[in-house]
C-alpha positions as CSV (number, residue, x, y, z in Angstrom):
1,X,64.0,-23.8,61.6
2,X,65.7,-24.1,58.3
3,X,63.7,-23.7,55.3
4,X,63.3,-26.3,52.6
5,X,63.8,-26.3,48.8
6,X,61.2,-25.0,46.9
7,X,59.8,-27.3,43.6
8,X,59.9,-25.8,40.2
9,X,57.0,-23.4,39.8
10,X,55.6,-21.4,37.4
11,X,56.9,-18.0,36.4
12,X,57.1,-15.3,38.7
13,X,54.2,-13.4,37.8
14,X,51.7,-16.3,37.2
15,X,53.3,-17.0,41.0
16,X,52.4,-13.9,42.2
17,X,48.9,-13.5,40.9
18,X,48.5,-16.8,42.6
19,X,49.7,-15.9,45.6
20,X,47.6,-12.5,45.5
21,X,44.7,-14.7,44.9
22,X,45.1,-17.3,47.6
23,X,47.3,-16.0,50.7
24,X,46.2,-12.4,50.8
25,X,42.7,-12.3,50.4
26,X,41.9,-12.2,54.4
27,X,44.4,-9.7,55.6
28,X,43.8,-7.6,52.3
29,X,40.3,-6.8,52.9
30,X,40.9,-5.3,56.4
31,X,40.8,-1.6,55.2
32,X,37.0,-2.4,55.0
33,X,36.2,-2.4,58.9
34,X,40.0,-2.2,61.0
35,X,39.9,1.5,61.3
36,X,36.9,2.1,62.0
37,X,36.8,-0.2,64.6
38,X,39.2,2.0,66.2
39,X,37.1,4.6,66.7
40,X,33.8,3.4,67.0
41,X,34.5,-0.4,68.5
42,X,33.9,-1.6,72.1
43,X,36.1,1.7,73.4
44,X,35.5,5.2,71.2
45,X,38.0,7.7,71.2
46,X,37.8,11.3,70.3
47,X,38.2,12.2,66.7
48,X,41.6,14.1,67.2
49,X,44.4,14.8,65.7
50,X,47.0,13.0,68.3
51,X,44.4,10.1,68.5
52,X,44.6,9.9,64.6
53,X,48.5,9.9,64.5
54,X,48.3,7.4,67.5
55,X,46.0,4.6,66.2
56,X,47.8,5.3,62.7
57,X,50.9,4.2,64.5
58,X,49.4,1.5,66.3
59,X,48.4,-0.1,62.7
60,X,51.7,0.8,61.7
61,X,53.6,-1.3,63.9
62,X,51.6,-4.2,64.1
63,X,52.0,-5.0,60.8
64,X,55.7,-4.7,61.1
65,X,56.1,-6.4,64.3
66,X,53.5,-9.3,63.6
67,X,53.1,-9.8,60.0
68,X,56.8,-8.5,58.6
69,X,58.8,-9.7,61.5
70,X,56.9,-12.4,63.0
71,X,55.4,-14.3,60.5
72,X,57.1,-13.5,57.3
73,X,60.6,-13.7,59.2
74,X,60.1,-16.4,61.5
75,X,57.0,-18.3,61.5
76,X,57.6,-19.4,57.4
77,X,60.8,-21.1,58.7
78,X,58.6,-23.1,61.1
79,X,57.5,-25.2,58.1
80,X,57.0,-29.1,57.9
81,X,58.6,-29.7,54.7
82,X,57.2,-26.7,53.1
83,X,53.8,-27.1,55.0
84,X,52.7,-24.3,57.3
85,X,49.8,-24.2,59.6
86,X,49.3,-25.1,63.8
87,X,48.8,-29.2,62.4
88,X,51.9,-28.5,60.5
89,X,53.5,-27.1,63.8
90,X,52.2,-30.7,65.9
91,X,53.6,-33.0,63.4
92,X,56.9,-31.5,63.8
93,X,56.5,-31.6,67.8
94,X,54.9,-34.9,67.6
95,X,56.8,-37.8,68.6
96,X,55.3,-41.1,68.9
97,X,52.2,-41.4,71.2
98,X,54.1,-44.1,73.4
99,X,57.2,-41.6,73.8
100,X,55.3,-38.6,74.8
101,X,55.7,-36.8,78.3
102,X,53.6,-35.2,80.2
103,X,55.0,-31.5,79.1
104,X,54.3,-32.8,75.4
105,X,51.0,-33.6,75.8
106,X,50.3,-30.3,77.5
107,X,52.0,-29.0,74.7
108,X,50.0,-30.8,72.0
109,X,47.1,-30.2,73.8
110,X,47.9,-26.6,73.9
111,X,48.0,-27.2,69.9
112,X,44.5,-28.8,68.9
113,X,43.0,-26.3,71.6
114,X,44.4,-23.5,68.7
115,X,43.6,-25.3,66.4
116,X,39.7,-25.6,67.6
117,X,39.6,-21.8,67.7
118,X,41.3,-21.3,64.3
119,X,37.7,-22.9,63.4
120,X,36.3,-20.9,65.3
121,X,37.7,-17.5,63.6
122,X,37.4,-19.4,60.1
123,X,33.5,-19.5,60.9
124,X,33.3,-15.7,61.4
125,X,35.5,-15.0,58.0
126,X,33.0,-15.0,55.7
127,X,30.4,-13.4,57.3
128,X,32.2,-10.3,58.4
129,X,34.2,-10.0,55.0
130,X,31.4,-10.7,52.5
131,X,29.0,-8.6,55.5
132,X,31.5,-5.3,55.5
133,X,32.0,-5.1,51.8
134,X,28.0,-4.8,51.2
135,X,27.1,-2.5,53.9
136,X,29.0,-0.2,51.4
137,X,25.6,0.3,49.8
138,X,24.8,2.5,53.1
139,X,27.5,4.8,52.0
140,X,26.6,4.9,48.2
141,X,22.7,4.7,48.6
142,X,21.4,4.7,52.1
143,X,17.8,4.3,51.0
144,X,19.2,0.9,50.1
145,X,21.0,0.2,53.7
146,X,17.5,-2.7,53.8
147,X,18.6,-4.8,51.2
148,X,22.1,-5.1,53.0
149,X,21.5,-8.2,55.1
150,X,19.3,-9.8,52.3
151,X,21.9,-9.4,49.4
152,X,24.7,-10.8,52.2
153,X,22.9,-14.0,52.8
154,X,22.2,-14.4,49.2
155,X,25.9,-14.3,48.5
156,X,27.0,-16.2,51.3
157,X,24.5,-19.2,50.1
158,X,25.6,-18.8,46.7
159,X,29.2,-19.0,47.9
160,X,29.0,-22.2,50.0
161,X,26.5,-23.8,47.0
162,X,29.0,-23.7,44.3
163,X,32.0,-25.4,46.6
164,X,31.2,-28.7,45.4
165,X,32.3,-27.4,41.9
166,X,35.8,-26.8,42.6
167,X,37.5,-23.3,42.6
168,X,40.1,-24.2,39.5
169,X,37.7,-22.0,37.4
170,X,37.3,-19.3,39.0
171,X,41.1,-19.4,40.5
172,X,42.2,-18.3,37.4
173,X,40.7,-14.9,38.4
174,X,40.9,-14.4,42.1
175,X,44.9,-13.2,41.2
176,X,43.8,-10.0,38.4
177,X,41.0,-9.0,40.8
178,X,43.3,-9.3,44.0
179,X,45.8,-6.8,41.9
180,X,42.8,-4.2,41.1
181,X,42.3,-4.4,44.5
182,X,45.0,-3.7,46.2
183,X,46.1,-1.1,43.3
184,X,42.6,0.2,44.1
185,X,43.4,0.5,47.9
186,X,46.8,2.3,47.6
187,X,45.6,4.6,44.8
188,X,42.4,5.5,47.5
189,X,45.1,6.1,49.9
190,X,47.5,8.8,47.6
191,X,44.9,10.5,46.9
192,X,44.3,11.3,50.6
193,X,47.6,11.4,51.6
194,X,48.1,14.2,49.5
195,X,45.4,16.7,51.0
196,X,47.1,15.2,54.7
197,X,50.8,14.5,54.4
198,X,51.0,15.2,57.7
199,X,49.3,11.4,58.8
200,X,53.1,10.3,57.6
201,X,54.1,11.1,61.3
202,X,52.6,8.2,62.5
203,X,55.7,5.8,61.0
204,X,57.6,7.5,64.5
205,X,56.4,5.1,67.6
206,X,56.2,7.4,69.7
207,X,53.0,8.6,68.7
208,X,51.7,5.1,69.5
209,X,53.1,5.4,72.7
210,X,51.7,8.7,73.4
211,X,48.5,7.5,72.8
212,X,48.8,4.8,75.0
213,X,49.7,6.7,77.9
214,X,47.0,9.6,77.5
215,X,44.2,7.5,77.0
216,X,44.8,4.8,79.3
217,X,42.3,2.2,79.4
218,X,40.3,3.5,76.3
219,X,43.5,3.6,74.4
220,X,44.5,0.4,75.6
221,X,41.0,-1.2,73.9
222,X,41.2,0.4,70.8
223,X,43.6,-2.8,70.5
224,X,40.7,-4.7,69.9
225,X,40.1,-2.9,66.7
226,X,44.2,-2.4,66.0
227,X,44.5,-6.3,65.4
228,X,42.0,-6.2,63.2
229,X,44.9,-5.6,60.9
230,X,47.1,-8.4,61.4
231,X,44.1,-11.0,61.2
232,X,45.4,-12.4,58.1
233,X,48.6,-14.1,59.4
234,X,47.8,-17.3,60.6
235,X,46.1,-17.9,57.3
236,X,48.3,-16.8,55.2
237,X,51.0,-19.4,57.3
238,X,48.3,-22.2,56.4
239,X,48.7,-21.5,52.7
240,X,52.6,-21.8,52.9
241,X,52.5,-25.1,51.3
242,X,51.1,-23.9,48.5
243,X,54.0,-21.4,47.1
244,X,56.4,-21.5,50.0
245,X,57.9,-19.2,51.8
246,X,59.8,-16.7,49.0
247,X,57.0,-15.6,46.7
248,X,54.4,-15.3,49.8
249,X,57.6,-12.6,51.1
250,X,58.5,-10.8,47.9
251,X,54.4,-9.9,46.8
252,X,54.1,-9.0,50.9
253,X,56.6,-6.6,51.2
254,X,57.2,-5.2,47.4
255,X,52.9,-5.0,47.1
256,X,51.0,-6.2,49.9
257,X,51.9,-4.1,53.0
258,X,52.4,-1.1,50.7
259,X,48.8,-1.2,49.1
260,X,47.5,-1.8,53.2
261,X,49.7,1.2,54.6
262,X,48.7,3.7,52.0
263,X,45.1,2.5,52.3
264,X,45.3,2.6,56.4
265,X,47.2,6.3,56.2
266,X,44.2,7.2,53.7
267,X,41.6,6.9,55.7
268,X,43.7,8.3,58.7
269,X,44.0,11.9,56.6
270,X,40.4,11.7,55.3
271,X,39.3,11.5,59.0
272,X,41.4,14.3,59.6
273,X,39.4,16.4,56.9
274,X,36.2,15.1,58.0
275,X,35.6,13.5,61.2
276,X,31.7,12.4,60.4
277,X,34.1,9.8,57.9
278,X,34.1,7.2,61.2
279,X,30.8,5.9,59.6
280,X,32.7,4.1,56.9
281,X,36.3,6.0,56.3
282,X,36.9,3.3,53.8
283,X,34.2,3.6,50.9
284,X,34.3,7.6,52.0
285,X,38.0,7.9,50.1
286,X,36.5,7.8,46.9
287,X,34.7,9.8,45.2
288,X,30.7,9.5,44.6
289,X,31.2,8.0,40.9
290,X,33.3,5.3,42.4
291,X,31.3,4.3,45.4
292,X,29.1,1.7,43.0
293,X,32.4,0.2,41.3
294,X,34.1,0.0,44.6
295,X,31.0,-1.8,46.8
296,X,30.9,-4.0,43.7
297,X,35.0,-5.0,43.8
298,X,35.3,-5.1,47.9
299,X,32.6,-7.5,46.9
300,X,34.5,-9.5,45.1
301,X,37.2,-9.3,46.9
302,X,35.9,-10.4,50.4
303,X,34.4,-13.3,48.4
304,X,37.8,-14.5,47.5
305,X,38.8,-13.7,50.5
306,X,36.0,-16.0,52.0
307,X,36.5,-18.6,49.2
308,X,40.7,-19.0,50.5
309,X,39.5,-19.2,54.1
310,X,36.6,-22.0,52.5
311,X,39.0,-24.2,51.0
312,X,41.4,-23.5,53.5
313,X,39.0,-25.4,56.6
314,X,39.2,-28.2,54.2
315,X,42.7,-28.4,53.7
316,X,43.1,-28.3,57.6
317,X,40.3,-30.8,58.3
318,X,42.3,-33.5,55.9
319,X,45.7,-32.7,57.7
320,X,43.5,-33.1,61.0
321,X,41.8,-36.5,59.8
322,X,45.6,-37.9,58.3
323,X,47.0,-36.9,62.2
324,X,44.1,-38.9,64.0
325,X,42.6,-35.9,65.8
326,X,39.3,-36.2,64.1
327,X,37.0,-38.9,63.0
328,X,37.4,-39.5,58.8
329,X,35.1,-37.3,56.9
330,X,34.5,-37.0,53.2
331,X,36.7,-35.7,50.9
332,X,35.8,-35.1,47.2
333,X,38.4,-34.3,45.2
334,X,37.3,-31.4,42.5
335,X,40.3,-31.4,40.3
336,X,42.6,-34.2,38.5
337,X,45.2,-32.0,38.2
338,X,46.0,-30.3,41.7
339,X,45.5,-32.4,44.6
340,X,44.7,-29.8,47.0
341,X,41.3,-28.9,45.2
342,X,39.4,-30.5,47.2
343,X,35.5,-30.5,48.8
344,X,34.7,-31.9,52.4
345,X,30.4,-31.3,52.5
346,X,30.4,-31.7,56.3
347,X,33.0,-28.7,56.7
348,X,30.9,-26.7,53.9
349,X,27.8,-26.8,55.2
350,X,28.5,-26.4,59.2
351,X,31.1,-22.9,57.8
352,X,27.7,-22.3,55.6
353,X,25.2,-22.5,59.0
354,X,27.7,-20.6,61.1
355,X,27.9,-17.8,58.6
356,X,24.3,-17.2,58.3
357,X,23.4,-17.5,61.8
358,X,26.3,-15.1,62.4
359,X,25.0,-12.7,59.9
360,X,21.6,-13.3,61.3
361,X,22.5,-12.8,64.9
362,X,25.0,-9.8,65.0
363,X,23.5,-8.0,62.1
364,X,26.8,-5.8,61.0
365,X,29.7,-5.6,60.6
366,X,30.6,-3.6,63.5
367,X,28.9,-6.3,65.8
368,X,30.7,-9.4,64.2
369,X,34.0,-7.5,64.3
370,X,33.7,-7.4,68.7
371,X,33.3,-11.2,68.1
372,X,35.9,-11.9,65.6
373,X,39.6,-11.1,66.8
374,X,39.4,-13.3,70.0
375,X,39.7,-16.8,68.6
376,X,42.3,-15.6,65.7
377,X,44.6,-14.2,68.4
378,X,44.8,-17.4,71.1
379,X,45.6,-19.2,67.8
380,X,48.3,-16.7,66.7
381,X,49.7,-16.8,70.8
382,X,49.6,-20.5,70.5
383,X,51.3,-20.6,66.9
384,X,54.3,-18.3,69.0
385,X,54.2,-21.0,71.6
386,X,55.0,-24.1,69.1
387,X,57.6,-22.1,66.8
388,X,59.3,-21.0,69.9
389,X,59.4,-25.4,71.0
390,X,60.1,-26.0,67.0
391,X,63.2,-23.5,67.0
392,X,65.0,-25.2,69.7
393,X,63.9,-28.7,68.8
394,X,63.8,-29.0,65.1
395,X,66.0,-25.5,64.4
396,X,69.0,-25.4,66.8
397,X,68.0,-22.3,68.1
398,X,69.6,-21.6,71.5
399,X,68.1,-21.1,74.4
400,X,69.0,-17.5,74.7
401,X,68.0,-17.2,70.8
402,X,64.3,-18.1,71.1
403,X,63.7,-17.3,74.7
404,X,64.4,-13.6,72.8
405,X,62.1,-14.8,69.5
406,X,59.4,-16.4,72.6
407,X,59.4,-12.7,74.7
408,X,58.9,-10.1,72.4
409,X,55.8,-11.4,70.4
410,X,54.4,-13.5,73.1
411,X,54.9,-10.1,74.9
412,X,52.6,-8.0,71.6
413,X,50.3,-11.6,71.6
414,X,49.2,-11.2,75.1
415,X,48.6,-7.8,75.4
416,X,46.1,-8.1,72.1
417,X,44.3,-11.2,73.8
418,X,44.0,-9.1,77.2
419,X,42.1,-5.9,75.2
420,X,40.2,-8.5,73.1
421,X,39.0,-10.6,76.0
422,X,37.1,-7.6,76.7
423,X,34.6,-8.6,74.0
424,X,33.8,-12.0,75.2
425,X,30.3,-10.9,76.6
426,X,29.7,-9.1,73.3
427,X,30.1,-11.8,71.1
428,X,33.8,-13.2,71.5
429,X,31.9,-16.0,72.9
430,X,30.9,-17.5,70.0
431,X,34.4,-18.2,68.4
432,X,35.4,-19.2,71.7
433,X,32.7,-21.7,72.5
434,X,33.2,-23.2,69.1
435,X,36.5,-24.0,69.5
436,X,36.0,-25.5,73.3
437,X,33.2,-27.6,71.3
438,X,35.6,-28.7,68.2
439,X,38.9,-29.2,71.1
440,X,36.4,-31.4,73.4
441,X,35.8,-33.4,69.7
442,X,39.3,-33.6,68.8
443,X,40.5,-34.7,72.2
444,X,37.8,-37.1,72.8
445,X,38.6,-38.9,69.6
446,X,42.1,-39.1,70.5
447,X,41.3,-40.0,73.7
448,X,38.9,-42.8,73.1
449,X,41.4,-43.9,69.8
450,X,44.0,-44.8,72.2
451,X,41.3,-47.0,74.2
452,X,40.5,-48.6,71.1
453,X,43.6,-49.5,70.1
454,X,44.7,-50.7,73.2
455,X,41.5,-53.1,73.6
456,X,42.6,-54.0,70.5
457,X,45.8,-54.9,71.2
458,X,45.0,-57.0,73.8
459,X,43.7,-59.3,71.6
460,X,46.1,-59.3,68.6
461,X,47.7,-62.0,66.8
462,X,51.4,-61.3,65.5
463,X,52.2,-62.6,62.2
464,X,54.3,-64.7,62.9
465,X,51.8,-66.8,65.5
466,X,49.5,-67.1,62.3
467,X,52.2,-68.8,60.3
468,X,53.0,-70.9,63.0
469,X,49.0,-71.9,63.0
470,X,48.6,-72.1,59.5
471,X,51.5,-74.7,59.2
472,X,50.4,-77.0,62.0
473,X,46.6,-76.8,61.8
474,X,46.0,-75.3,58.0
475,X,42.6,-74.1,57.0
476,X,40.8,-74.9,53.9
477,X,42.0,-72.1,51.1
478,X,39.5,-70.6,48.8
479,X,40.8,-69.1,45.4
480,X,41.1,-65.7,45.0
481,X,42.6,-63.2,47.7
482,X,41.9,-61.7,50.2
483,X,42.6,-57.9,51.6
484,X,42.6,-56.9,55.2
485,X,43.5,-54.0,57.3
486,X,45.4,-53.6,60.3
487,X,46.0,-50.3,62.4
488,X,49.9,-51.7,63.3
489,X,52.5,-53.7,61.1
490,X,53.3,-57.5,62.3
491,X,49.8,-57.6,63.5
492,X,47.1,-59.8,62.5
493,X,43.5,-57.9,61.7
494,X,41.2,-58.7,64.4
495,X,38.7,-59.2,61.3
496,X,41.0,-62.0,59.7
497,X,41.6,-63.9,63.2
498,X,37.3,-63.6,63.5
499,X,36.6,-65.1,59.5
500,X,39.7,-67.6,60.2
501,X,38.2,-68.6,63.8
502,X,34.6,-68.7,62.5
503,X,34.8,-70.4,58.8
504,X,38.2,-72.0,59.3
505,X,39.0,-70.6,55.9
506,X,41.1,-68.3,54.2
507,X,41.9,-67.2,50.2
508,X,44.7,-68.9,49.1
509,X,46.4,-65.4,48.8
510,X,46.0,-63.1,51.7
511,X,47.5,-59.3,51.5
512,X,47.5,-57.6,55.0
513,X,47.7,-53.6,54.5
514,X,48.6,-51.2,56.8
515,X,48.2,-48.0,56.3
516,X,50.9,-45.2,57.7
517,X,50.2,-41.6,58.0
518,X,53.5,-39.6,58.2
519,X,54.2,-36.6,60.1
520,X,55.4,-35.4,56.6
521,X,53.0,-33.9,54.2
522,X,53.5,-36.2,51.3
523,X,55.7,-39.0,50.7
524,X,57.2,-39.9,47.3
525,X,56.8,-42.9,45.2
526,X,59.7,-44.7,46.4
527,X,59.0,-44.2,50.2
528,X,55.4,-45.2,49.2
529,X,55.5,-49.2,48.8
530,X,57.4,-51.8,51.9
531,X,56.2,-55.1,50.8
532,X,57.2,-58.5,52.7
533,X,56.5,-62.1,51.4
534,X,55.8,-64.2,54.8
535,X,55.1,-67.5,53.0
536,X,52.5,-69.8,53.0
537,X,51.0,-67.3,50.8
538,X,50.6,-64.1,53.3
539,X,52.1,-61.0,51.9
540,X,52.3,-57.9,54.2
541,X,52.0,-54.2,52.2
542,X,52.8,-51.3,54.1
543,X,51.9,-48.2,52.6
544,X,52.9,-44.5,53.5
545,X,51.4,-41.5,52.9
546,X,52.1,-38.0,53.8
547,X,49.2,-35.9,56.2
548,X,48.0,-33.8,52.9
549,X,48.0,-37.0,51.0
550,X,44.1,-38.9,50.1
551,X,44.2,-42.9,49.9
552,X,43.6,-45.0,47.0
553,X,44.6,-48.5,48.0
554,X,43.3,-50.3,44.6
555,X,45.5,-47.9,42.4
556,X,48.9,-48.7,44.9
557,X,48.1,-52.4,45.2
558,X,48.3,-52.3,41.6
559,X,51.1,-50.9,41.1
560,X,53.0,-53.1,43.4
561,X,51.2,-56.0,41.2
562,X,53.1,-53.8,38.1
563,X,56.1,-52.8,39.4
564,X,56.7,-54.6,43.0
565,X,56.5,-58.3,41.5
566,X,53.1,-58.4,44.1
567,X,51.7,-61.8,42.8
568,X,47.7,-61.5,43.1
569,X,45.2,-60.8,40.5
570,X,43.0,-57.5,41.3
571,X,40.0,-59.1,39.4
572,X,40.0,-61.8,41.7
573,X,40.2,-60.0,45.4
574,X,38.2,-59.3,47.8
575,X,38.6,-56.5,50.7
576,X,37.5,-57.2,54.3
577,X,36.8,-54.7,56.6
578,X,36.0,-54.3,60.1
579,X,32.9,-52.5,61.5
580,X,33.8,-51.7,65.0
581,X,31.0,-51.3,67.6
582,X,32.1,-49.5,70.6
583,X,31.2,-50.4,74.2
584,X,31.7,-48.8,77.2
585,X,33.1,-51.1,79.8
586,X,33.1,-49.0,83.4
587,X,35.3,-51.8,84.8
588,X,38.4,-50.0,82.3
589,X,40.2,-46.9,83.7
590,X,38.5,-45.0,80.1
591,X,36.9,-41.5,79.6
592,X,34.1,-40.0,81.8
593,X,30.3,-41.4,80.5
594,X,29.4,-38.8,78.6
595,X,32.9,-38.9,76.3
596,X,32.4,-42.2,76.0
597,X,29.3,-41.7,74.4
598,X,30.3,-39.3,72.2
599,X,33.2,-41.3,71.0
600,X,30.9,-44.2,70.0
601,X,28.3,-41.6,67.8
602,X,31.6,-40.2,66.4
603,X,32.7,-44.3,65.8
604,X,29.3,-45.1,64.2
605,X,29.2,-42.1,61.9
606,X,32.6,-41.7,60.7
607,X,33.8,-42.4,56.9
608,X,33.7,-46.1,56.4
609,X,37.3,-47.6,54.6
610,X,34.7,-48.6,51.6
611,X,35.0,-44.6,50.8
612,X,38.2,-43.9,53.0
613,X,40.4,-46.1,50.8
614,X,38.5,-45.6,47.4
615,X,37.3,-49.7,47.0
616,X,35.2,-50.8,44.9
617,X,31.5,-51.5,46.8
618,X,30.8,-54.4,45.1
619,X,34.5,-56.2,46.4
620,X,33.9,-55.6,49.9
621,X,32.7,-57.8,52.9
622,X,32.2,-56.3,56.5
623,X,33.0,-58.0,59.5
624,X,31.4,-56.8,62.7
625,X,33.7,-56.3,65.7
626,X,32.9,-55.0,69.6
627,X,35.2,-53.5,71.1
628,X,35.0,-52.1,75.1
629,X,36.9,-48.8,75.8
């Protein structure tokens, strides 16, 4: 799990405001609804001191032991050349689909299903962080606690509406309202702290343990509220490739978990002083002046915080589309300078319907919260579960090493998933269901992929075959040249072999691309190119590209025309694709009816190569193809 070299970046400050901005924006708005959670979730507890110290130490450690030791220590190694994130764990465990064994599958299997539920959690994000920070109007003006749900849809639609612009705007100001933020949280917290020094206790586990032992099965669900805190992680592991792992450490432990402690310890001695605080402890640390000010910057805050986790679906629906677990969808990119500024519709506007409905249906922030930390933590168990396979494969761990590494936080994982399967029947069903409903997508189009290909294959032409043909029985050639596609090198498209069989003619130049997705996340210009002169004027072009990278197959072919010595004229080409119709043929061993089905919708509506590959309409010509899975 050794780390990779980090690019030049900008200076440390601009670095950290971006970081601030981007990475922390989930975890950092916590504050708003963890704690009280605790002691008004699925499991209340009395308002005492001891249970005070206890909870206090609960939220203590679980920042240390998941975020500080787990994640920042030894998840951020786990990275695919500087790429975090459960696709970025699969590509490192991935071998090659005809080399897998039947523990790897589980294994990869085990992946997408946490990978479904991450969407699951992602849906929830923005309702319950834009929901929480509003309801602060109860606490400020309760004559205005009717306008709470109104105002959060409002914002929510606003939010998801203005996607399609980009974020590269407003980035620029996510960082300086990220650092009033959390300078706003910590200062919140001193000021409390100071009445209560005595909540400082809590750093000594054996309050947590106390706890623990004398409340028994009540204590043991205030868990449900405890991980609240530590919901951040496995997004803030996605955004790895955007900084890497050394500023996403320094701003965590020299800001970050400073700000969040003093904030958490806050509210701790404010409940202390006033029990009747439970309502919201968080906007009841400052004083009446402030509460406008601070409903309007937790505002803003969980907006960022919802715009990271936004942008953050799209990012890990491209990696997801580049891997083959799910159909192509479109991608707009929003910026010409940063090529992860990008805008996927289809993600935007099924994260917008979830939200609302979400809102809609649970109606607070106390009720989304029941429903929120179940999907987040199966992720985060199955995130433990591929590091602990990446150490020993990819970082020479020993056994004893990450069997060690695999105990202790599977042991903290799985006792968080056992108090928060308790809120299943109170919502936790939702995340859950969604991401049974995105794994049965992503497993069905793998599934049915590898039927496709393999009908496919059985009638594929190598190269080599065709120039054998071509010289003994040669068609009559056209000018111009033609450009086809083929899922495997040395292969001949099926849509060529059909146009060649049909009009027994070809372009007197014919250019055969394939198309290779690394399990890297980008590949540089020199790995990009592989070009191979075959003769009789068939050229083969292989082209690589890295999981995070988009296509753009006119702008490589022409630089292999510039710089490659390619000999065709982009003026006078023409691209042929295939149009593949699926058919179920019961006579194969294939999937079950109904996954069959669903495979051929998923066919039918996915992201054409026209738009995939970024050719021009007007140069294209479509060749129909069946194909029985």
């Amino acid at each position: 799990m050794a780390e990779s070299g980090e690019a030049a970046k900008p200076g440390r400050a601009a670095v950290g405001l971006a970081v601030l901005g981007i990475v922390y924006g989930d975890i950092g708005t916590s504050p708003i609804y963890a704690l009280r959670e605790c002691f008004r979730g699925v499991s209340p507890v009395p308002i005492t001191e001891a249970n005070i110290l206890g909870i206090l130490s609960l939220i203590f450690w679980a920042l240390i032991i998941v975020i500080s030791l787990k994640y920042m220590v030894f998840i951020l190694r786990a990275n695919n050349h500087g790429e975090g994130g459960i696709f970025a764990l699969l590509a490192l465990l991935r071998p090659d689909r005809n080399q897998e064994s039947r523990s790897r599958r589980t294994l990869v299997l085990l992946g997408l299903f946490g990978a479904g539920l991450l969407y699951g959690g992602t849906m929830l994000t923005p309702a319950i962080s834009v929901l929480s920070a509003v309801e602060g109007l109860e606490v400020a003006a309760p004559s205005l606690e009717s306008y709470v749900l109104p105002i959060t849809v409002t914002i929510l639609v606003i939010l998801f509406a203005v996607q399609k612009h980009g974020t590269a705007k407003v980035g620029t100001l996510f960082g300086p309202i990220m650092v009033a933020w959390f300078l706003t949280l910590a200062v919140l917290g001193i000021n409390s702290i100071v009445a209560h020094p005595e909540v400082l206790k809590a750093v000594v586990p054996w309050y947590a343990v106390q706890f623990m032992i004398e409340n028994r099965l009540p204590g043991f669900l205030v868990l449900i509220g405890v991980f609240l805190v530590v919901t951040g992680g496995e997004a803030l592991y996605a955004d790895l490739g955007h900084f890497g792992p050394t500023p996403i450490r320094v701003v965590w432990f020299g800001f970050v978990l400073p700000a969040l402690l003093l904030n958490y310890f806050g509210q701790g001695a404010l409940l202390l002083d006033k029990p009747e605080g439970t309502l919201q402890p968080f906007f009841h640390l400052a004083p009446d002046w402030a509460l406008f000010p601070l409903v309007g910057l937790s505002t803003a805050a969980t907006i960022i915080a919802s715009q990271a986790v936004i942008t953050g679906a799209f990012s890990l629906t491209r990696q997801a589309v580049q891997l083959g677990f799910v159909p192509r969808l479109q991608v707009h990119q929003t910026s010409e300078h940063s090529h992860g500024q990008i805008y996927m519709p289809g993600i935007n506007w099924l994260l917008m319907a979830a939200a609302l409905a979400l809102v809609v249906t649970f109606q607070s922030s106390e009720g989304l919260a029941a429903a929120y930390g179940v999907s987040v933590n199966a992720t985060m168990l199955v995130t433990t579960i591929l590091a602990f396979n990446v150490a020993r494969e990819r970082g020479g761990w020993s056994l004893a090493k990450a069997s060690f590494f695999l105990l202790v936080f599977l042991s903290v994982d799985v006792a968080f998933l056992s108090a928060n399967a308790e809120t299943i029947p109170r919502g936790g069903w939702f995340p859950v269901a969604m991401g049974a409903a995105i794994f049965t997508v992503i497993v069905t189009w793998r599934r049915g992929s590898e039927l496709l290909v393999q009908s496919y294959e059985a009638n594929t032409v190598s190269v080599e075959t065709l120039l054998g043909r071509l010289e003994h029985d040669p068609p009559h050639r056209v000018p111009g040249t033609g450009v086809f596609f083929t899922a495997r090198a040395e292969e001949v498209p099926r849509s060529m072999m059909q146009l060649l069989n049909l009009n027994k003619l070809l372009h007197e130049k014919i250019v055969i691309v394939h198309v290779n997705v690394t399990r890297d996340p980008r590949v540089s210009n020199d790995e990009r190119w592989e070009i191979k002169d075959c003769g009789q004027g068939l050229y083969e072009v292989i082209l690589n590209y890295g999981f995070m990278q988009g296509f753009n197959i006119p702008s490589d072919l022409a630089y292999c025309i510039e710089h490659r010595n390619l000999p065709i004229d982009l003026n006078e080409t023409t691209y042929f694709v295939g149009r593949t119709s699926v058919i179920a043929d019961r006579k194969k061993d294939g999937m079950m009816a109904w996954r069959d089905r669903m495979f051929a919708f998923m066919v039918r509506n996915t992201l054409h190569e026209t738009s995939l590959y970024r050719i021009p309409a007007g140069r294209v010509i479509e060749i129909g193809l069946q194909l029985g899975i």
